[in-house]
C-alpha positions, 0 to 999 in steps of 0.5 A: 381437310375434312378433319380441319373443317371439323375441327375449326367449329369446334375450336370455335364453340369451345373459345365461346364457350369458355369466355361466356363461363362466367355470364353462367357464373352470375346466374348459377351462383350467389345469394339472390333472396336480397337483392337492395343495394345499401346506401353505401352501394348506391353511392359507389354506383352514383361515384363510378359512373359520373367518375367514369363519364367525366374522365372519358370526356377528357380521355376522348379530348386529351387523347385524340390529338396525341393519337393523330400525332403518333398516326401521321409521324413517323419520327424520333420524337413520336417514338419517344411519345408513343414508349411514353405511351406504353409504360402506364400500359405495362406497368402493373396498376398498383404501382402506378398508384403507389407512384401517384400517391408518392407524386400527386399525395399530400407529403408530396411537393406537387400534391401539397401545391395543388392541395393549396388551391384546393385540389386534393388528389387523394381519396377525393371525386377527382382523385378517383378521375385521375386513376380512371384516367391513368387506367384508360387513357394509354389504351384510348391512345394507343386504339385511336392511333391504329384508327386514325393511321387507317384513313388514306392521307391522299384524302386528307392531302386532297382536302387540303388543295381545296383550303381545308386545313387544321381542325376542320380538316380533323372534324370534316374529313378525318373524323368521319373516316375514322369514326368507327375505330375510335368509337371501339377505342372510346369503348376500351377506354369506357371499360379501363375507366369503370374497373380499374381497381389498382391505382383507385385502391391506392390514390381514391379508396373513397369515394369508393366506386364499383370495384373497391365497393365489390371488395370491401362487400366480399371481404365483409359478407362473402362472395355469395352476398355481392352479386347483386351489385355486380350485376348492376356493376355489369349493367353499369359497365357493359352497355356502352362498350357494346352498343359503341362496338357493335355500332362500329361494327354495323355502320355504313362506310 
């Protein structure tokens, strides 16, 4: 037993220790004497980050009711819907963008319809949406279900003999109990959304965002010379995912 309680903190430190590696990484490494951004790097900054906010927007509005579909049914249907769920999940990102591009590019019947209106689903702001919504949001769904399934059904059965039904009951009853997992799952989905770089490499390489930007810097300077903008694609990417996880760790119940 004493061995084990040696043990434990050790193994503990040493899990820490290997996944805070890399923060060392950031600061031993690369070539710090300039730190400007080019204009190029800037506008993939400007593209990631309003890219990101409107694809969590329709993440958080597209994805939460499916979630309370999967959380409160429990039947061959929602099995289905929940295996439809998980394949974007499991497939490898690059060939979800190879199969994007075949279903939503312009040689493509559905691409070409939409290209008539005028909305171009290739190497465009929406385009670059799109793969951050295929990146992200089977995870969102996928967190807020296991948040969702938490909240006791007698309170929302209760609610009801009291007259409160359909969204309200969602917004005054449901959401509040569930708040805190489906800040994490928005905070998974934030992250998914910002470093997705298969699928954007395939359906949005421009505008370039963070991720396809970083790539195309190393492949041009090497990796000595992108660390300044993955420091600021760290500082773009993290701090909404902590403060939502830690919020949702700390909150009052």
């Amino acid at each position: 037993m004493r061995l084990l309680g040696v043990a434990l903190p050790v193994s503990i430190l040493l899990t820490l220790g290997f996944l805070t590696v890399p923060l060392f990484g950031l600061l031993s490494g690369g070539d710090w004497s300039n730190t400007s951004l080019s204009a190029d790097d800037i506008r993939a900054v400007i593209t990631s980050l309003l890219g990101g906010v409107v694809a969590l927007g329709l993440i958080a509005l597209c994805g939460t009711p499916l979630a309370l579909y999967l959380a409160r049914r429990k039947t061959r249907l929602s099995g289905l819907a929940e295996a439809l769920v998980l394949i974007p999940m499991l497939m490898p990102t690059l060939a979800i963008g190879i199969l994007l591009a075949a279903f939503y590019g312009p040689a493509a019947p559905v691409g070409a319809a939409l290209a008539n209106i005028g909305l171009m689903l290739t190497n465009t702001p929406a385009a670059f949406v799109l793969a951050a919504l295929y990146a992200a949001l089977p995870t969102y769904i996928i967190a807020a279900r296991a948040a969702l399934s938490q909240v006791p059904g007698e309170l929302e059965d209760v609610a009801r003999t009291l007259g409160i039904a359909g969204v309200p009951l969602f917004f005054r009853v449901t959401l509040p109990l569930a708040h805190r997992g489906l800040a994490a799952a928005l905070a998974l989905a934030w992250v998914r959304a910002m470093g997705e770089f298969g699928i954007v490499l395939i359906i949005a390489y421009f505008p370039q965002g963070l991720p396809v930007r970083l790539w195309v810097d190393l492949q041009d300077q090497g990796i000595s010379a992108v660390f300044p903008l993955l420091a600021v694609f760290l500082v773009v990417a993290l701090p909404l995912p902590l403060w939502l996880g830690l919020r949702s760790r700390h909150a009052p119940q």
